[in-house]
C-alpha positions, 0 to 999 in steps of 0.5 A, a space after each residue: 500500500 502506497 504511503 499517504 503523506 499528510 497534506 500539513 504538519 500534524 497537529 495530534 500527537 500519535 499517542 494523543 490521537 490514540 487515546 482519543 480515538 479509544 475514548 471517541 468511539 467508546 463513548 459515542 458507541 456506548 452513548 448510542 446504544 443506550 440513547 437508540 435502544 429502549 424496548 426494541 432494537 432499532 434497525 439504525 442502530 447497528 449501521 451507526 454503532 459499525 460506522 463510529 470507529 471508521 468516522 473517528 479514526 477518519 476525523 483523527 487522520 483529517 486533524 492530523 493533516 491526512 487526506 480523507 479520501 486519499 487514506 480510504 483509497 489506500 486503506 483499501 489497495 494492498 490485499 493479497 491472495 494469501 490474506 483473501 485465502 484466510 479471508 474465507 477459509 479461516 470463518 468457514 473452518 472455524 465455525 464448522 468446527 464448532 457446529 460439529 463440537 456442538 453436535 457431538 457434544 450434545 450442546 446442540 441439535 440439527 434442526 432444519 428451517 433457518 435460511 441464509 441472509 444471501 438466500 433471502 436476499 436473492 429469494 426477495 429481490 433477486 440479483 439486485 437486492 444482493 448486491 445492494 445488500 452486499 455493498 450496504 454489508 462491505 460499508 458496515 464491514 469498512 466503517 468497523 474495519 478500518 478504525 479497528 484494524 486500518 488505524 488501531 492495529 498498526 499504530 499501536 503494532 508499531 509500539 508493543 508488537 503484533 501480539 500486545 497490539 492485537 490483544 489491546 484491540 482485543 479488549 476494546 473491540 470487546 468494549 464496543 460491543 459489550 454495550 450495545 450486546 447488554 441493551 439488546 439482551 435487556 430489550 428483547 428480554 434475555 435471561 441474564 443479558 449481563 452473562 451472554 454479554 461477559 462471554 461475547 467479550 472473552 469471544 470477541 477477544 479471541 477473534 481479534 486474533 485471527 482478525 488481526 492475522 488477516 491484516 498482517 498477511 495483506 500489504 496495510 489492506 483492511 478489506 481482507 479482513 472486511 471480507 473474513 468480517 462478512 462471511 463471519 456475519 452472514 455464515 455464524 448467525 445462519 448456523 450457530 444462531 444470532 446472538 445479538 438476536 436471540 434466534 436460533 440457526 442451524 444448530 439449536 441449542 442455548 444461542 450463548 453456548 453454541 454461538 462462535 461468539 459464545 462458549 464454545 467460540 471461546 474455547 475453541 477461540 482461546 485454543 485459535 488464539 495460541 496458534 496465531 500467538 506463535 504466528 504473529 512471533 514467528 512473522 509466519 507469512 506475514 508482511 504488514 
């Protein structure tokens, strides 16, 4: 990815900028999950929570001298076919395994029924409702993506290394969902939304790994990771159940038990994590 060279000199020290990027969106996503969200969920609410860290970190760089559209531009070029390989077979793997753990276990039961968002699509408005809902998907996927990782991730990788980097966006990746998880839970009437929301954070933190790994496999390009972000969207949801939702999928069973982003997304996460540690220390394929 071609450097972008600020237009002026910065005016946000980095450490600065870092921090009110974190307390930013923290705040704005944390203020809109519990402004928007009373008895019901409303259908904005998600698009404006996955749009605040791309705003943030955009208004951040402008301050800091950047081009806005020069800095999407190349925040979008860089892809690799190693990163675009792990972009698809990694969420594909992973929640196959933990279909099959649940399956096995006990956990869970096949049922029949639930269809796939890109079918109904198809199914309700043809060729053109999918690529619309396919574009309106990659721009949610970017408004997340590049806060988290196209501005994050690398400056912080600069500072502590991959693995101390990754697991700091980790944890606040965790934070940004956590709000808007324990008010959906509370709305749709969940038992113990606190307990589902604890366990989607230890989750969401293991995800940060292989999330992470993505980016460092392209050349600074976060659309391999958009892309391994929608197909985990669009396939855990229809398999393993929505557990922003409470709706079961494929796989019946208690939605935070089976769900990747439950516990058994945390177990075998945590067991991911490990590898992608080793990963990460080695440089294995890594190029960013």
């Amino acid at each position: 990815m071609a450097t972008v060279e600020p237009q002026s000199s910065a005016s946000l020290d980095p450490p600065v900028a870092l921090g009110a990027f974190v307390v930013g969106t923290l705040i704005l996503s944390w203020t809109i999950s519990f402004v928007s969200i009373t008895d019901t969920v409303p259908v904005y609410t998600t698009l404006l929570l996955m749009l605040t860290p791309a705003t943030v970190a955009l208004v951040i760089r402008r301050v800091q001298g950047y081009s806005v559209l020069r800095t999407i531009r190349s925040s979008l070029r860089g892809s690799t076919s190693r990163s675009l390989l792990f972009a698809v077979v990694y969420p594909v793997g992973f929640i196959g395994i933990a279909a099959l753990l649940a399956l096995t276990t006990g956990l869970g039961t096949y049922q029949a029924g639930p269809e796939n968002i890109v079918i109904t699509a198809l199914r309700q408005g043809g060729v053109v409702l999918l690529i619309v809902f396919l574009f309106e998907s990659l721009l949610r996927m970017y408004g997340e993506e590049f806060g988290w990782r196209g501005y994050l991730l690398p400056e912080l990788t600069v500072r502590w290394g991959r693995v101390r980097a990754t697991a700091a966006v980790g944890v606040v990746w965790a934070l940004f969902h956590s709000a808007f998880l324990y008010r959906a839970g509370v709305a749709i009437g969940v038992e113990n939304p606190l307990l589902i929301t604890v366990v989607q954070a230890a989750a969401v933190f293991t995800i940060s790994f292989p999330f992470s790994y993505a980016y460092y496999l392209t050349d600074e390009s976060v659309f391999p990771v958009m892309i391994l972000h929608l197909i985990w969207n669009i396939i855990n949801p229809w398999i393993l159940g929505d557990i922003y939702a409470n709706v079961e999928g494929l796989v019946a069973g208690q939605i935070f038990v089976v769900n990747g982003e439950g516990l058994v997304g945390v177990v075998l996460g945590l067991v991911a994590l490990g590898g992608f540690v080793i990963l990460f220390r080695r440089g294995t394929l890594i190029t960013s």
